[in-house]
NUPA-528986 format. One record per residue (C-alpha): x, y, z; residue number from 1; chain. Coordinates in steps of 0.05 Angstrom, whole numbers. Layout:
<pabas>
{paba {X; Y; Z}; NUM; A};
...
</pabas>
This chain:
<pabas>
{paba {300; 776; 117}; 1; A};
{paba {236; 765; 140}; 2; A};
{paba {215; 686; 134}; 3; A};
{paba {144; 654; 137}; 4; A};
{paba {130; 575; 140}; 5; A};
{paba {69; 552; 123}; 6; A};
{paba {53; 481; 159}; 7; A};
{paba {66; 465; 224}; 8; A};
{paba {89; 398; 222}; 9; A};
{paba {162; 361; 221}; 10; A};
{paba {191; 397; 159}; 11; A};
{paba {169; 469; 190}; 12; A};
{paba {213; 449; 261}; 13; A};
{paba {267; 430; 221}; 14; A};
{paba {274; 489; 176}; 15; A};
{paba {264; 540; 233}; 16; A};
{paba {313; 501; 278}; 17; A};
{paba {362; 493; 217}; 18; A};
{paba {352; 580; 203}; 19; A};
{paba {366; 597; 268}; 20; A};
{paba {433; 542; 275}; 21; A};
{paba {455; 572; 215}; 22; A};
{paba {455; 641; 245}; 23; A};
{paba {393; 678; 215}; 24; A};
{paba {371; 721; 264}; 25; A};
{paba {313; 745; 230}; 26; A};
{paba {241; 742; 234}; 27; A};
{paba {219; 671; 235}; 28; A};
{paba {136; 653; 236}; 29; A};
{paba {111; 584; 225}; 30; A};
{paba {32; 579; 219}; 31; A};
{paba {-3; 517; 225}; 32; A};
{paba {-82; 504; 223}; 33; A};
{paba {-77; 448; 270}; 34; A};
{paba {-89; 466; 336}; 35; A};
{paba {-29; 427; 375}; 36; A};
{paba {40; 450; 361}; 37; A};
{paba {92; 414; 316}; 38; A};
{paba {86; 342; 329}; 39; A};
{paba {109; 269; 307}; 40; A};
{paba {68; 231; 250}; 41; A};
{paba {96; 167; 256}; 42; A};
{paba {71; 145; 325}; 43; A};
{paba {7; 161; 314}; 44; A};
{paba {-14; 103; 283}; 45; A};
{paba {19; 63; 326}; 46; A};
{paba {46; 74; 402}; 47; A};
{paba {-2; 136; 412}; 48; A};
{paba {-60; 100; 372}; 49; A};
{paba {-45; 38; 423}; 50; A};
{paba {-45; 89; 487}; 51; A};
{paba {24; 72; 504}; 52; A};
{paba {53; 144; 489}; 53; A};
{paba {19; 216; 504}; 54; A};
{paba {19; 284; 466}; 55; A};
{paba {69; 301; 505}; 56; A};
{paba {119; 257; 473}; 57; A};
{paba {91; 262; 412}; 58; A};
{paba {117; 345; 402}; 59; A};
{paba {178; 356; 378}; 60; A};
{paba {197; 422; 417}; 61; A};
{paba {168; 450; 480}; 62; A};
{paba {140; 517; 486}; 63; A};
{paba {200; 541; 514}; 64; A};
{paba {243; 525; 453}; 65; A};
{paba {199; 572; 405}; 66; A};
{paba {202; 634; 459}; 67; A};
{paba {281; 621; 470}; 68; A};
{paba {291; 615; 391}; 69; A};
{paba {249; 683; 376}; 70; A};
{paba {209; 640; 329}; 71; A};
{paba {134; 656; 324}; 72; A};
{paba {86; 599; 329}; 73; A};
{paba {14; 609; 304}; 74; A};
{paba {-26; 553; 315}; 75; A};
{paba {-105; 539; 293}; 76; A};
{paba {-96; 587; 237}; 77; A};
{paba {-117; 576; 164}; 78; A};
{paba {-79; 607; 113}; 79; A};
{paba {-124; 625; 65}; 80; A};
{paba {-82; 660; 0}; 81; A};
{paba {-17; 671; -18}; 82; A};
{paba {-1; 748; -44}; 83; A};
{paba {54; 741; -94}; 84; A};
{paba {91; 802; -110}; 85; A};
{paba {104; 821; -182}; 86; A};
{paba {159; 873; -190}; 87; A};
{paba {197; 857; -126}; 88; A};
{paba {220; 799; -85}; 89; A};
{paba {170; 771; -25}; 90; A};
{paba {103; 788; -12}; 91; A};
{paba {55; 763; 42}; 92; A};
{paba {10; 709; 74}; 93; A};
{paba {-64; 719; 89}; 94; A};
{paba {-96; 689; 149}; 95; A};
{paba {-166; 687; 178}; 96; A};
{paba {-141; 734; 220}; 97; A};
{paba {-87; 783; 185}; 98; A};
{paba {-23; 783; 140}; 99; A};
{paba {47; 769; 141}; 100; A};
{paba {87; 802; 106}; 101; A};
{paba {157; 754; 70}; 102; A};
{paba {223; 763; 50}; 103; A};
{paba {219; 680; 30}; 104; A};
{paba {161; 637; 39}; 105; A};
{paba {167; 562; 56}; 106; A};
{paba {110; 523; 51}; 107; A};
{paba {107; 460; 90}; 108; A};
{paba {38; 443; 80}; 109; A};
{paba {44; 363; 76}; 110; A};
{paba {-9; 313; 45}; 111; A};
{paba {-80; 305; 62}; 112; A};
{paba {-114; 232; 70}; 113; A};
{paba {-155; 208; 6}; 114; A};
{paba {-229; 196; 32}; 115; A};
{paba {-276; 158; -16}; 116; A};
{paba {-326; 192; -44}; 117; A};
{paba {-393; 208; -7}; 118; A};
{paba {-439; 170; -60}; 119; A};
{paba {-394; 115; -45}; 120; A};
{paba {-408; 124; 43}; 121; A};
{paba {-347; 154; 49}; 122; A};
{paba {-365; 208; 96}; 123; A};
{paba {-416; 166; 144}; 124; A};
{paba {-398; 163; 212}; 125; A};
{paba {-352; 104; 237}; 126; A};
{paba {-301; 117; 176}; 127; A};
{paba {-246; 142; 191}; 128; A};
{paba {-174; 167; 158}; 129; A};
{paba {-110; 169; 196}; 130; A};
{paba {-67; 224; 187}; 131; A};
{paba {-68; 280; 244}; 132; A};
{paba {-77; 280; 322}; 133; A};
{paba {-154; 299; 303}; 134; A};
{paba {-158; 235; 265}; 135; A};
{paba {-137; 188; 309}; 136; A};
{paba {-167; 214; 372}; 137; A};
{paba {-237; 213; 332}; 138; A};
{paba {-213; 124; 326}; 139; A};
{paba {-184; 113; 383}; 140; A};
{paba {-252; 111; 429}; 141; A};
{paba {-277; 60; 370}; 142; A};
{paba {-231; 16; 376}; 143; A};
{paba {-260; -34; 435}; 144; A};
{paba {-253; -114; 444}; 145; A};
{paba {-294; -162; 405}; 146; A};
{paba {-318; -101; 352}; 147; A};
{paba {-308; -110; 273}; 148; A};
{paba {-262; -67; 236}; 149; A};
{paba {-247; -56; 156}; 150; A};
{paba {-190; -26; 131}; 151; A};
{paba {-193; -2; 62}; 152; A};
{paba {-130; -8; 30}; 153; A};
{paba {-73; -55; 44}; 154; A};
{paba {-8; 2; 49}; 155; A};
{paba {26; 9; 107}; 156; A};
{paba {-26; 56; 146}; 157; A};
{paba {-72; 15; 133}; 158; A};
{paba {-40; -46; 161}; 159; A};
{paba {-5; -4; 215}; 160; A};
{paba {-80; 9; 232}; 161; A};
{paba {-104; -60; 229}; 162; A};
{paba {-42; -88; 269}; 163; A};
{paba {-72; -42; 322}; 164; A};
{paba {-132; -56; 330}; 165; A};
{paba {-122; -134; 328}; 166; A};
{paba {-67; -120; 391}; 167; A};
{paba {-137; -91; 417}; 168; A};
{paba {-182; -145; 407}; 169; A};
{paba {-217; -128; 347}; 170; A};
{paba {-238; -169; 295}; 171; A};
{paba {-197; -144; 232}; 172; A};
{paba {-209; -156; 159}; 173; A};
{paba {-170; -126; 104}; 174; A};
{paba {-184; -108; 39}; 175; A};
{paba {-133; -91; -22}; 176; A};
{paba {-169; -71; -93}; 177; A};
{paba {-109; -98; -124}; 178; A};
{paba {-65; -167; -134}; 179; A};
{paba {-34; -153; -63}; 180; A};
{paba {-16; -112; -9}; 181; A};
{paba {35; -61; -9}; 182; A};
{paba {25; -71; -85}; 183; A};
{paba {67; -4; -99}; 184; A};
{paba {121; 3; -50}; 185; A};
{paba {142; -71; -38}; 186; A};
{paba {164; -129; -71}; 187; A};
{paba {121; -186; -76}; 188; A};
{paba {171; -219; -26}; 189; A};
{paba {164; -165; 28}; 190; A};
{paba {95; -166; 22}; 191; A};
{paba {97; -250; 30}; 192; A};
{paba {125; -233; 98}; 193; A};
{paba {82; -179; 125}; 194; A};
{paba {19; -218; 95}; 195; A};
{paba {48; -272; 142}; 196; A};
{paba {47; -235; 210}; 197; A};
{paba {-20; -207; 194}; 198; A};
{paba {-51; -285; 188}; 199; A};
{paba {-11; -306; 243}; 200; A};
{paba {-46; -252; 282}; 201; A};
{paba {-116; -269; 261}; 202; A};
{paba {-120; -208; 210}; 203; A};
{paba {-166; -236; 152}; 204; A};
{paba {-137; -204; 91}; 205; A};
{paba {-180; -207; 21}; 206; A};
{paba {-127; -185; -45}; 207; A};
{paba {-152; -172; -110}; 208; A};
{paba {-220; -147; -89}; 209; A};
{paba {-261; -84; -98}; 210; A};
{paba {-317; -52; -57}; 211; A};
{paba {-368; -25; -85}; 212; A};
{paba {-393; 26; -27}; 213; A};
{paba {-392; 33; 47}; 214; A};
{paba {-458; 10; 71}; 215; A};
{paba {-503; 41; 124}; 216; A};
{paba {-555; 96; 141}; 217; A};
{paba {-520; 158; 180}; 218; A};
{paba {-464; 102; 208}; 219; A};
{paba {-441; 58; 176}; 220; A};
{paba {-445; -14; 186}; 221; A};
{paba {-407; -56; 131}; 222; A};
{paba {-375; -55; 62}; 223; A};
{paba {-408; -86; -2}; 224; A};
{paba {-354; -123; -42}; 225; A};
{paba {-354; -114; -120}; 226; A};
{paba {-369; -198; -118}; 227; A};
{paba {-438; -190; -79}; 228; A};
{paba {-411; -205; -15}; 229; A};
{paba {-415; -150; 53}; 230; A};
{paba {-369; -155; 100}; 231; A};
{paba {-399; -129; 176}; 232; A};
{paba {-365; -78; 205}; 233; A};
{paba {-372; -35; 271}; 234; A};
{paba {-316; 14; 244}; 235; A};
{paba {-284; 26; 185}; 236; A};
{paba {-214; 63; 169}; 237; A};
{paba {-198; 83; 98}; 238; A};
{paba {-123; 80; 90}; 239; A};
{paba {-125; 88; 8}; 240; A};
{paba {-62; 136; 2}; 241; A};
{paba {-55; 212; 16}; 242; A};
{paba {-48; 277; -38}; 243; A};
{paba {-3; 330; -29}; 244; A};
{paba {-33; 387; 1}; 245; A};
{paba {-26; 440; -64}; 246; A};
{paba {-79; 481; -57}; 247; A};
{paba {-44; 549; -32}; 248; A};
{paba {12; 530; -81}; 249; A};
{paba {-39; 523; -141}; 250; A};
{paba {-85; 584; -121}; 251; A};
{paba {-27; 623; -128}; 252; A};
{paba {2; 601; -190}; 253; A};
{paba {56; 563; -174}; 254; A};
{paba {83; 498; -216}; 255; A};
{paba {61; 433; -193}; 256; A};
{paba {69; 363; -215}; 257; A};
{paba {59; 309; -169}; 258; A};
{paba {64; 358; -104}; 259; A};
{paba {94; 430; -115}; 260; A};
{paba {151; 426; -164}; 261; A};
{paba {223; 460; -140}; 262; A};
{paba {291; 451; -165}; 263; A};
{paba {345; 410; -120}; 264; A};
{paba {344; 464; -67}; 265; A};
{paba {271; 464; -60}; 266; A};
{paba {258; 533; -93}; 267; A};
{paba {188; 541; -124}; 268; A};
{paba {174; 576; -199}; 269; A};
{paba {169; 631; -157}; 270; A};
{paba {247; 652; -127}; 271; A};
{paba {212; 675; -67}; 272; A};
{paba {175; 616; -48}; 273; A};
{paba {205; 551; -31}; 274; A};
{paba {173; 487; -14}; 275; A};
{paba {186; 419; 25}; 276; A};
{paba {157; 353; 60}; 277; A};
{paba {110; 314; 35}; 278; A};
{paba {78; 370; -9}; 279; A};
{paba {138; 373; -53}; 280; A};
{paba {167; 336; -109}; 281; A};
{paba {240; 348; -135}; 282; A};
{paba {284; 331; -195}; 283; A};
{paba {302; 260; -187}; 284; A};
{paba {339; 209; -241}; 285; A};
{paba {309; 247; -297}; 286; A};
{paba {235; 262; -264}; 287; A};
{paba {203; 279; -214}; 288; A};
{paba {205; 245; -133}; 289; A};
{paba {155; 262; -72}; 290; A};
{paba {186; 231; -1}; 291; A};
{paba {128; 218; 42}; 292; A};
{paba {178; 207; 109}; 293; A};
{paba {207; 236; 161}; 294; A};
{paba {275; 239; 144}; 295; A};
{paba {260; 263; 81}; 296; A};
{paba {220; 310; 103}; 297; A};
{paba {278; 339; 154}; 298; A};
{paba {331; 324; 99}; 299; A};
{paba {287; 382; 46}; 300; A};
{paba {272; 430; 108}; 301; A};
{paba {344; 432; 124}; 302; A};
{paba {371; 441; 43}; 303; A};
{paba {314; 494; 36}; 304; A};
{paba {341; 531; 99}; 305; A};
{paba {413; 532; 78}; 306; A};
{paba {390; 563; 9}; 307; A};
{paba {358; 616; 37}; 308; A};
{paba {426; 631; 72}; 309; A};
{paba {462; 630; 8}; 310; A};
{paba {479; 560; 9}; 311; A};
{paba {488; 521; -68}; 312; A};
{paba {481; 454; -35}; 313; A};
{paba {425; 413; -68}; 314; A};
{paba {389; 359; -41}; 315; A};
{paba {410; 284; -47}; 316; A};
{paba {355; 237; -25}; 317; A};
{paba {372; 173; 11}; 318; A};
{paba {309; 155; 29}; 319; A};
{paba {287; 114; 92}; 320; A};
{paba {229; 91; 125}; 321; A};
{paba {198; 44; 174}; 322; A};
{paba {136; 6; 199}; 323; A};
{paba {116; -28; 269}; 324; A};
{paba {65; -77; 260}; 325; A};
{paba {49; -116; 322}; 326; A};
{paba {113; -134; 358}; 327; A};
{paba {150; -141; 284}; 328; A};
{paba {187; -71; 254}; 329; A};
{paba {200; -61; 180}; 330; A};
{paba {265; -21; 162}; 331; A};
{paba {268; 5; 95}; 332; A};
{paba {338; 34; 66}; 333; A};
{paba {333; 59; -8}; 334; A};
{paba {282; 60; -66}; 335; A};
{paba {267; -3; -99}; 336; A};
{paba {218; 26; -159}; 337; A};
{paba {254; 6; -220}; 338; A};
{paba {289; -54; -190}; 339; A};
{paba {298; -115; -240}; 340; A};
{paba {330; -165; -194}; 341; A};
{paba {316; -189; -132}; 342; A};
{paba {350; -229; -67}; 343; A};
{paba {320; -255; -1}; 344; A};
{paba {348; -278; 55}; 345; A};
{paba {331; -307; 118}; 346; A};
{paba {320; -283; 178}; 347; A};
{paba {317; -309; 246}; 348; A};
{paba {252; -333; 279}; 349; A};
{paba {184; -340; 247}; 350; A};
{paba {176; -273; 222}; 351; A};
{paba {236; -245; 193}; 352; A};
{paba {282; -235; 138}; 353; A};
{paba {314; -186; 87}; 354; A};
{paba {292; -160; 8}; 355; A};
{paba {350; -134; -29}; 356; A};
{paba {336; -95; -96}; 357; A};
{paba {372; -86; -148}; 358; A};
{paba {380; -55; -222}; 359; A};
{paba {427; -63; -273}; 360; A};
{paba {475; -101; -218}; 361; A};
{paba {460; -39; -178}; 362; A};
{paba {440; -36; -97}; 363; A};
{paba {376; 10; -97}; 364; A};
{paba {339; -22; -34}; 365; A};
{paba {338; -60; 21}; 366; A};
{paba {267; -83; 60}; 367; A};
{paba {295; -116; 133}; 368; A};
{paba {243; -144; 171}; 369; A};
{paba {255; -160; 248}; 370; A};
{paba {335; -157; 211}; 371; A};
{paba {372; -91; 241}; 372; A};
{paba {431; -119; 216}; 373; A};
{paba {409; -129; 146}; 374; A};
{paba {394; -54; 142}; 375; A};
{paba {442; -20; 178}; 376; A};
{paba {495; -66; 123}; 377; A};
{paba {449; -42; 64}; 378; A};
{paba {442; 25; 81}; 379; A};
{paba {515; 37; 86}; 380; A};
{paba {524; 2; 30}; 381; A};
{paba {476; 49; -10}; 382; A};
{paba {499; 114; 13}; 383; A};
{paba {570; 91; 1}; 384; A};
{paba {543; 76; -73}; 385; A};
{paba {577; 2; -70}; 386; A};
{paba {541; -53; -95}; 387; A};
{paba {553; -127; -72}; 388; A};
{paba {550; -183; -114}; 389; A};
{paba {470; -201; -117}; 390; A};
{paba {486; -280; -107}; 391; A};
{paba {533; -263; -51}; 392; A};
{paba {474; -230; -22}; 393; A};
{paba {435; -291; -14}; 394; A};
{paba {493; -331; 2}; 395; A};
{paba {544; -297; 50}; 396; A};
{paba {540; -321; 130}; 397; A};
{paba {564; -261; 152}; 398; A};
{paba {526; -192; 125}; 399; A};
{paba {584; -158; 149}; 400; A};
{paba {632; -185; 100}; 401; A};
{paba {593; -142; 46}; 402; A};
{paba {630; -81; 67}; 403; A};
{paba {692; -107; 58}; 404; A};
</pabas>
């Protein structure tokens, strides 16, 4: 069986390595349009962004590991249609620079940054998105002591970003369009604390306000508020959410809602082609779910793999993530959307603590900040399905006795 990924990034490692560990020893080829090879997202906007790691920490396998493997690793080249066949299983891949035939067709092809529009300055130079190597070695030279930077959009890029550059020496000011940051995947109490150890840090943070364009002539040099006010800037990142990158996907026919729709084993409306990462969105609690994270993006590459072997396993999420800002780290176990109760409790030092969410008397989520303890007990305790007692949450001395 002859297997082509599309997208070279963490989902495509982890599906080839998973094929070949699970004895396939046919053709594997993984194309990516980036230049570099398959690399880590994460860091970027953080230790690499910083200088404190290089690329060559930031790839996930070395040169030697594709050769050994017999996987072939096309890098810098666009895929530019899919070729569905009609009357027979597989069909092939067309590049700039030729085809590939398939047996089954993965495609990995991620999410791409949202960009504001250009009548709205979002293309002068000095803004910038952060999503690929490209991106943030186009910032990093920008980002010197005693220069102004905006961030557009209060998520966790965005404030990953502006944690940054205040380590750096830039002034920082961030701006959130709505009530507060991390208005869609935090509680108002999670946000409380991260707003926190931005101030503390000297990051000026304006919630519930609008822009109304990036201003400037060929650079740009500020942001207009929607109240009359501009806000000086030397650079500018836009960290206003990604979009799954569906464009093969819809060219060629295939269903999509919210990403590229597959069942639990990540298999397309086509049987042929299968999808996972952050382009894809699968059944979930009676709709539809897209994991932008790492482990979720291993955790589909590795169920996609085994069904292409033959395997009936289907994927169940259980989602985590995680966010360095400044010296602090965010560690996220579960899904709080849908939550209808929630406990705190404290953590130790100024900036600390732990979010528990819950519905219907339910564990769904727990946020830890600078609290290792407080995930590690809640993640257990979701996987495991057990729910403690929400008041004993808040009130136990010892997390530990949770599990008991």
């Amino acid at each position: 069986m002859r297997i082509v990924i599309v997208g070279a990034g963490q989902a495509a490692a982890s599906m080839a390595a998973r094929l070949r560990a699970k004895g396939h020893d046919g053709p594997i080829t993984v194309i990516g349009e980036e230049a570099a090879p398959p690399y880590q997202r994460p860091p970027l906007s953080k230790a690499y962004l910083l200088g404190e790691m290089g690329v060559d920490r930031l790839v996930l396998r070395a040169p030697d590991w594709w050769r050994d493997q017999g996987i072939t690793l096309i890098t810098g080249r666009r895929v530019t249609a899919i070729d569905r066949a009609i009357d027979r299983a597989g069909g092939r891949v067309v590049t700039e620079a030729g085809v590939h035939p398939y047996d089954a067709l993965a495609l990995t092809t991620g999410a791409r940054p949202r960009r504001l529009p250009a009548a709205m300055g979002g293309d002068l130079t000095g803004t910038h998105v952060i999503r690929g190597l490209t991106d943030i070695d186009a910032l990093a030279p920008e980002l010197r002591p005693g220069r102004r930077m905006v961030v557009i959009g209060g998520g966790y890029i965005g404030l990953e970003a502006a944690a940054v550059a205040r380590k750096l020496g830039l002034e920082v000011t961030v701006i959130e369009a709505a009530p507060r940051i991390l208005g869609r995947v935090a509680a108002p109490q999670t946000a409380a604390m991260i707003r926190a150890l931005h101030l503390a840090h000297g990051v000026t943070i304006l919630e519930g306000t609008g822009i109304s364009r990036i201003t400037g002539t060929g650079r740009a040099d500020g942001v207009a508020l929607t109240d009359g006010r501009v806000i000086g800037a030397d650079v500018i990142v836009q960290g206003i959410g990604v979009l799954p990158d569906t464009a093969l996907a819809e060219a060629a026919g295939l269903a999509l809602d919210n990403g590229i729709a597959t069942d639990a084993q990540g298999r397309s409306s086509d049987p042929a082609i299968w999808a996972a990462g952050d382009c894809a969105s699968i059944p979930h609690q009676g709709g539809r779910l897209r994991l932008e994270s790492v482990g979720g993006a291993i955790d589909m590459a590795e169920c996609v793999a085994d069904a292409m072997l033959g395997s009936d396993r289907r994927l169940d999420p259980r989602p985590w993530f995680w966010s360095d800002q400044f010296d602090a780290k965010l560690q996220i176990a579960g899904l709080g959307q849908g939550h209808d109760m929630i406990r705190t409790r404290p953590g130790q030092g100024d900036h600390g603590g732990s979010v528990w969410y819950f519905r219907q008397g339910r564990l769904i989520a727990v946020d830890a900040l600078n609290d290792a303890r407080a995930y590690m007990i809640g993640k257990r305790l979701i996987e495991a399905g057990r729910s403690p007692d929400p008041d004993a949450v808040a009130g136990v001395t010892d997390l530990k006795a949770l599990l008991a």
